[in-house]
N, C-alpha and C positions, 0 to 999 in steps of 0.2 A: 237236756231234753225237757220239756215243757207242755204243759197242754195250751193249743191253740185257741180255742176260745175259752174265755171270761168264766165261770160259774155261773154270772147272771144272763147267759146266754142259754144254757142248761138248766136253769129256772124259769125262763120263759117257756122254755119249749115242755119243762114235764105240762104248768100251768094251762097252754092250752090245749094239750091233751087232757087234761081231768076236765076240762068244758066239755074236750067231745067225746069223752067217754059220758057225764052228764048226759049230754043231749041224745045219746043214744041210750040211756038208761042203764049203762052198765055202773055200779060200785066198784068193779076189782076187775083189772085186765093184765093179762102175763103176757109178756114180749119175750117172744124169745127172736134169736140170731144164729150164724153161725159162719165162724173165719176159720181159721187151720189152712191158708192157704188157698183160700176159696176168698172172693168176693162177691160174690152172687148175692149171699143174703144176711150180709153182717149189718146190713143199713140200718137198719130200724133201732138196733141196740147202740150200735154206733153215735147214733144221732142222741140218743136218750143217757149212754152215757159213757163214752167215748173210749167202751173196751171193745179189745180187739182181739180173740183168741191166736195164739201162734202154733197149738200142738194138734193135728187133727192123726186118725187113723182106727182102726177096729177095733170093738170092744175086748176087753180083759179081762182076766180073773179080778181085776183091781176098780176098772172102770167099764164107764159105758159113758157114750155122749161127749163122745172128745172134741172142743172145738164149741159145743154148743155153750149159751149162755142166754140167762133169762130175765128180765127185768118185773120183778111186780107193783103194780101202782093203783092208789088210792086217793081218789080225793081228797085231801085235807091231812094228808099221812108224805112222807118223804119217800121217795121208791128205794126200792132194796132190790138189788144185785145180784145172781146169784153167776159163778164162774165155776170152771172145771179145774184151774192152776190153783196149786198150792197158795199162792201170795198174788194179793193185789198192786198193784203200781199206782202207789198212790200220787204220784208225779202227772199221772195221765186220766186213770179214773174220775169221773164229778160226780158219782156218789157215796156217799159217806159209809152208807150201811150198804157191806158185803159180804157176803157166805161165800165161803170155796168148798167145794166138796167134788170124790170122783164119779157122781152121779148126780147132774145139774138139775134133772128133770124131776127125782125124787126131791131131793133139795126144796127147790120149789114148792112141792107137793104139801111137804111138810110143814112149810112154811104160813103157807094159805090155811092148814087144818091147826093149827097152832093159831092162828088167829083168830079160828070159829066161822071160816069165811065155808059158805053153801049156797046152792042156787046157782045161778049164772055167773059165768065170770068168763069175760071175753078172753080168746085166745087167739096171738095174732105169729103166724109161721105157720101154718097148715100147710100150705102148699111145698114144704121140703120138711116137713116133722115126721121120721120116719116110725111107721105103725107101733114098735119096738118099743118105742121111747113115750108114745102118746097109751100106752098102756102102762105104763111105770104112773103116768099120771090120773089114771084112769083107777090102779089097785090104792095107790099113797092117798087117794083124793075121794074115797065114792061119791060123797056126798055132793061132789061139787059139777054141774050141768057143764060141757065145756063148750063159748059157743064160739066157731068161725069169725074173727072179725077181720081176716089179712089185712084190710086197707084203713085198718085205724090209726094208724102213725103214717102211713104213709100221704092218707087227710090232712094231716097237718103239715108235715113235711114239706108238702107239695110249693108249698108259698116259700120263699127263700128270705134269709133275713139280709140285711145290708153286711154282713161279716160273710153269710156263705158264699154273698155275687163275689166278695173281694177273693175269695178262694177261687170261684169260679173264673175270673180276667185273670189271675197268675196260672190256674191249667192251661186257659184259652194261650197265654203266650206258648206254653209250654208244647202243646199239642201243636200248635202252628211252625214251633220252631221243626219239631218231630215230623211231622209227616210232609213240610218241606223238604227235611235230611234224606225221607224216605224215597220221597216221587223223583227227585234230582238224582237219586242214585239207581233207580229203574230206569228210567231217562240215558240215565248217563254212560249204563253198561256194566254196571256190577249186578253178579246176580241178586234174587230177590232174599236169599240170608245174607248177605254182605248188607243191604242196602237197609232190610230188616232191623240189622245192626247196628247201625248211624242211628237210626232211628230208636232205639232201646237205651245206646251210648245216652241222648240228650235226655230221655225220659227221667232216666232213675238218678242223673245228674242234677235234676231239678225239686227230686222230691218225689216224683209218679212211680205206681205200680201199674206195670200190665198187665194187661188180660188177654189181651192178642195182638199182637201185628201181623195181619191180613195182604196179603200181593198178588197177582197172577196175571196171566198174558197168556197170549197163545190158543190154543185146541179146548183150554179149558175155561177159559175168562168168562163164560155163562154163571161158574159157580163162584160161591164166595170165594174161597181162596184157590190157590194150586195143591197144594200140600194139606189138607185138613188138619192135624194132628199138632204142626208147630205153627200152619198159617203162611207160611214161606217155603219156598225151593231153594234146591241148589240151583236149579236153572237159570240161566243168564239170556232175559229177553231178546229177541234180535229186533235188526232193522227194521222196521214199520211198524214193527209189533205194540196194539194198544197193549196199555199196562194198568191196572189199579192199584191202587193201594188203600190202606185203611189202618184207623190207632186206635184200638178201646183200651181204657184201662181208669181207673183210680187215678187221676191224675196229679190232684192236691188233697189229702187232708181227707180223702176218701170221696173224695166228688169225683164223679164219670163225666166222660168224654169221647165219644167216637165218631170222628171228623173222618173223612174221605174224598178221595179226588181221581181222576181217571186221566194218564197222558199218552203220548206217545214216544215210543225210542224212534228219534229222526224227524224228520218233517212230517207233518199229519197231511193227508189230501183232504180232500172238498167232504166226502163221505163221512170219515172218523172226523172230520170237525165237527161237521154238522149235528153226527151224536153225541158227544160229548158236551156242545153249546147246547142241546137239548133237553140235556140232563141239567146241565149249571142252570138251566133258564127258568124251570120249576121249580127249582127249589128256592130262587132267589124270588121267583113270581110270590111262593105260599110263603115265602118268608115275611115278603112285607103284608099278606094278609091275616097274618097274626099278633092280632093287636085286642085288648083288652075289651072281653064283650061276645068275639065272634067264637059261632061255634063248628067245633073241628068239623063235621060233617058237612058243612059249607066248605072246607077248605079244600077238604080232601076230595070233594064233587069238582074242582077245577084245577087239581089234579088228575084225577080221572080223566076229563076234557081234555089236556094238555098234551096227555100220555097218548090217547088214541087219535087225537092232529099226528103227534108224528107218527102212527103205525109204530110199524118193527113187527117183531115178535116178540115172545115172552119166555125169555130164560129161567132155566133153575132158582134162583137170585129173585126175580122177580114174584115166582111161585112161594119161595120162601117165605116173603116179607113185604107182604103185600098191604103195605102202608107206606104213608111220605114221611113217617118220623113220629115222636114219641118223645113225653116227657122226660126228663133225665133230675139225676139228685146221685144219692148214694148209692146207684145202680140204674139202670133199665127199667123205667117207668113207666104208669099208666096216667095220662090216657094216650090212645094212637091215634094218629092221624090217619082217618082209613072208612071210605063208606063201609066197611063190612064191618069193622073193630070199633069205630067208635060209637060214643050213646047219644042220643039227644042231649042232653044234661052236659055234654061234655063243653066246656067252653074254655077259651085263654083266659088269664088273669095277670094284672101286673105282679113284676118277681116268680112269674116259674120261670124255667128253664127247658128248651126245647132242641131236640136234634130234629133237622128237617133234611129229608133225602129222598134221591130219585134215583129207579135204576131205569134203564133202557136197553133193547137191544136190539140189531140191524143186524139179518140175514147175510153174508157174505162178507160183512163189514167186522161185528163183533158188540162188546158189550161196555157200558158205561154205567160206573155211578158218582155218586158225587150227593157230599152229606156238609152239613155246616151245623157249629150249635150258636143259639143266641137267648141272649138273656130279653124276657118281654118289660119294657119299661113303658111308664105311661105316658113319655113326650113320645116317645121312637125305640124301635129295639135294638140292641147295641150286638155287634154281631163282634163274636170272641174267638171264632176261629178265622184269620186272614191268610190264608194261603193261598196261592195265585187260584185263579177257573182253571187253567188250563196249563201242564205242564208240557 
């Protein structure tokens, strides 16, 4: 085992993070993460220094903050580490100075007052730092103002380097091989855990972690899935019955992914063609309007046009997520494609990375979505999930 990128990959990325802690005026910012079996919010740490927690669960007579882990950084200083496991893997880790301790957040704390550090100092996990734990940092720390910064690494992040797109063409094969395994076996008449299953088989054979594989048909196809709870049923689609399918998860190296496509078991008629080519046609429209410059707000206004040329109505699904896609990286990113969600300010740039997706839905008929990811480049943008429009 090995760590995947370079050291001087993880030196580029603390260095322009200390610019835009600079340029925002902060000295001293703490990262914290958090894995134990969770991917939702280990990105930021991940990215900064390539730990990954494996033990999560409720606090102890012994510990608190299982799973979590915190990075601090300083201009002109080397960032230091802080984890909840006994030993570090230094095989895997890229930074040199690390604390272990069974209270990360204290740790931390100490660490900053040991250094004489007071005043401001950005803090970036608010948004899942549970109250518990932000008061461990509050008693260990008085002196120290804590301020909000969520989206400071995620600023930098956002731009991809030439190593993370090579991650992202080996998920895209990945992802493409997978949720062909998946829609072929809805299609084909296994149920949606069988089919589920082909689909999980190719994933974790390649190197991916899931997060969901999503299916459903039938009575319920308005909603995300059939099954909320695993994302799949036992149930075995029938004849005409539209079918969706969908793959999130961590697919290389901690890069996300969640492609999607809508078929049918049997011949499709005139109707379920027509939704389903409706849904591919948006997304393929806003896909090529995503080029280096424009901004979301424009995109997502002819989405909107698009969506109410074909009518329908507006399923659970749609209510849900009512945007055409969204940034992607080490999780579910900001910004959205969405007149309601996005900001002026928000614009494409060469090297991010974008999911683009449409749902739809036809009264009598039923529901479609269909999602693609592509990397934005500045001749053309290279699209990384190829699975057929229509299965």
């Amino acid at each position: 085992m090995h760590r995947y990128f370079p050291i001087d990959e993880y030196e580029t990325r603390w260095a322009r993070l200390h610019e835009e802690m600079i340029r925002r005026g902060f000295e001293t910012a703490v990262v914290f993460g958090r894995g134990g079996g969770t991917t939702d919010n280990c990105g930021d740490v991940l990215y900064l220094s390539n730990h990954y927690a494996i033990s999560g669960g409720m606090d102890s007579l012994i510990w608190s903050a299982r799973s979590f882990a915190g990075v601090i950084l300083q201009p002109g200083r080397a960032p230091q580490l802080h984890i909840d496991e006994p030993e570090v893997r230094r095989d895997l880790v890229s930074i040199a100075d690390v604390l272990s301790s069974n209270h990360p957040f204290e740790s931390v704390a100490r660490s900053l007052v040991a250094r004489g550090v007071t005043g401001r100092v950005a803090l970036v996990g608010t948004h899942f730092i549970p109250i518990k734990y932000y008061r461990q940092l509050e008693a260990t720390a008085p002196d120290i103002e804590w301020v909000p910064a969520d989206d400071l690494v995620r600023s930098v992040r956002r731009i991809k380097s030439d190593r993370e797109l090579d991650c992202y063409r080996y998920a895209g094969e990945t992802a493409t091989l997978a949720v062909d395994a998946l829609m072929q076996g809805l299609v084909g008449g296994l149920s949606e855990r069988e089919a589920a299953g082909e689909a999980a088989r190719i994933t974790v054979a390649r190197g991916g972690r899931l997060q969901m594989i999503g299916a459903n048909h039938g009575e319920t196809l308005g909603f995300d899935q059939r099954f909320p709870l695993t994302g799949y049923s036992e149930d075995v689609p029938a004849v005409g019955d539209i079918v969706t399918g969908t793959l999130h998860g961590a697919l290389y190296q901690g890069y996300y992914l969640d492609p999607g496509r809508t078929g049918v078991r049997g011949p499709a008629n005139s109707e379920q063609r027509r939704l389903i080519e409706a849904a591919s046609g948006i997304v393929h429209r806003l896909s090529d309007m995503l080029r280096p410059g424009v901004r979301l707000l424009d995109v997502a206004a002819e989405g909107d046009r698009m969506t109410a040329a074909f009518g329908g109505s507006i399923s659970p699904i749609m209510k849900n997520f009512p945007f055409y896609g969204h940034g992607i990286g080490l999780g579910f990113e900001l910004p959205r494609i969405s007149t309601t969600m996005s900001m002026p300010e928000d614009v494409v740039d060469a090297n991010m990375v974008f999911g683009v997706e449409a749902f739809l839905s036809l009264d009598g008929v039923g529901a479609a979505f269909y999602e693609d990811i592509l990397i934005i480049g500045e001749a053309g943008n290279e699209l990384i999930t190829n699975s057929p429009s229509m299965f």
